[in-house]
ROLUM-162708 format. One record per residue (C-alpha): residue in three letters; x, y, z. Coordinates in steps of 0.001 Angstrom, whole numbers, plus 500000, padded with zeros to 6 digits. Layout:
BEGIN
ALAXYZ...
This chain:
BEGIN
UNK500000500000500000UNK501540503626499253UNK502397505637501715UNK501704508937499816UNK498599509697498172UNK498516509503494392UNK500548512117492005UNK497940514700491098UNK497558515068487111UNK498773519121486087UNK496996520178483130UNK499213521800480494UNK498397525174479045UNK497960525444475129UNK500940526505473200UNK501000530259471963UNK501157530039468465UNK498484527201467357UNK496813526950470895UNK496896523487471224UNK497795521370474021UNK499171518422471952UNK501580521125470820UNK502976521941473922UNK503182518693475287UNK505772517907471812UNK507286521376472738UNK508174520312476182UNK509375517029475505UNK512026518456472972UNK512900520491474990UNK516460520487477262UNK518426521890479938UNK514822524439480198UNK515490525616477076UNK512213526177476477UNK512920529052473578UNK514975526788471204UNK512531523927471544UNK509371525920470654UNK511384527401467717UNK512736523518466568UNK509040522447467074UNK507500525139465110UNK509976525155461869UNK509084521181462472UNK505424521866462091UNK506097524354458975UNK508075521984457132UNK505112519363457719UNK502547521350456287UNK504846522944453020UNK504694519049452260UNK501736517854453257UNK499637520781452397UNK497671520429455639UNK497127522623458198UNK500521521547461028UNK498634521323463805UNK496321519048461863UNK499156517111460213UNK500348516747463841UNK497390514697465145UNK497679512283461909UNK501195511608463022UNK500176511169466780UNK497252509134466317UNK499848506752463702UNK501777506857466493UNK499621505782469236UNK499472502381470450UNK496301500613472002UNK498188497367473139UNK501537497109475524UNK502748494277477630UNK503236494228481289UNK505201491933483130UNK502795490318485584UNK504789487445488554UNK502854484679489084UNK504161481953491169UNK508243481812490363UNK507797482592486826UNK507687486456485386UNK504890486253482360UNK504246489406479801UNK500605489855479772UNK499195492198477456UNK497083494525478639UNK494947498085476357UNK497201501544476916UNK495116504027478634UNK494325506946476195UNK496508509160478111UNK499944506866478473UNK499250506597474720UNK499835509499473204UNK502569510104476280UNK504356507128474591UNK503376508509471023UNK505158512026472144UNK507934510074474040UNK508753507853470850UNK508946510584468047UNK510913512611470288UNK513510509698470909UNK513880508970467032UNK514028512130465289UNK517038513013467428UNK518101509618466264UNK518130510408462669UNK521067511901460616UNK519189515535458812UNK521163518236459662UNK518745520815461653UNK516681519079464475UNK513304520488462807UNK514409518398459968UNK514451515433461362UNK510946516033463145UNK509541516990460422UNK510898513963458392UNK509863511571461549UNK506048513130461604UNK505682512401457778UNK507252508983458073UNK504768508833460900UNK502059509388458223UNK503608507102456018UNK503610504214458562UNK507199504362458158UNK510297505219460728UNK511672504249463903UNK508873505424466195UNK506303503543463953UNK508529500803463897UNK508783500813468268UNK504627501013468126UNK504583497879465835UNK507089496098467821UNK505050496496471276UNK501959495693469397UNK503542492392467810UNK504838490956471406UNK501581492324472536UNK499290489797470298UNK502584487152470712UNK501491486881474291UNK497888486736474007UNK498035483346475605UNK499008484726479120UNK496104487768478830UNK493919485641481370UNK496349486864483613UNK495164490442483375UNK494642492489486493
């Protein structure tokens, strides 16, 4: 039993520019070392690439990449007796696009474009595209996800 009662949930304020809360939740997960500044500028040349090529509006083209992004399944390792068993078990809506953020984040600064707005902008449209390394991490949980269906009984 916790000691501590549970962490409250802060709400986050919409982004300036495109007033959107899915915005400033990317903004603040590029974001580093509180450089908030730099990350709002990556994010927004990010979203301006995405829409020159898409031809969408970015904030728009943002949610298609998200919602690519997001997974429904994930496994959890669950202990039953002396043996440790995956068990899959449905994302809550908010983890989900937490992980969706999390993930794009991670593999655009993986990729080799020169400017970091670059390679967001490339990683949203291979997002799209159901493409890249982020799509590629959601279809990997997914996979060992239906892989372990047989141990789903042991759901809590």
């Amino acid at each position: 039993m916790p000691r501590r009662a549970a962490a409250q949930i802060r709400t986050i304020e919409p982004d300036a520019v495109h007033r959107s809360r899915l915005v400033q939740q990317l903004i603040n997960k590029i974001m580093l070392d509180g450089k908030k500044s730099t990350a709002e500028r990556i994010v927004y040349d990010a979203l301006a690439i995405l829409s020159e090529k898409t031809g969408k509006d970015p904030v728009e083209a943002l949610e298609l990449s998200i919602k690519a992004l997001t997974p429904n399944l994930e496994v959890r390792s669950r202990r039953v007796g002396g043996a440790t068993y995956q068990v899959p078990v449905e994302v809550p809506a908010r983890r989900a696009r937490t992980l969706a953020i999390r993930w794009l984040a991670e593999f655009a600064r993986q990729r080799r474009e020169k400017t970091m707005a670059q390679r967001l902008a490339n990683e949203l449209l291979d997002a799209q595209n159901n493409q890249g390394g982020a799509y590629k991490r959601k279809d990997d949980i997914y996979r060992m996800a239906q892989a372990n269906k047989a141990f789903a009984h042991y759901r809590w």
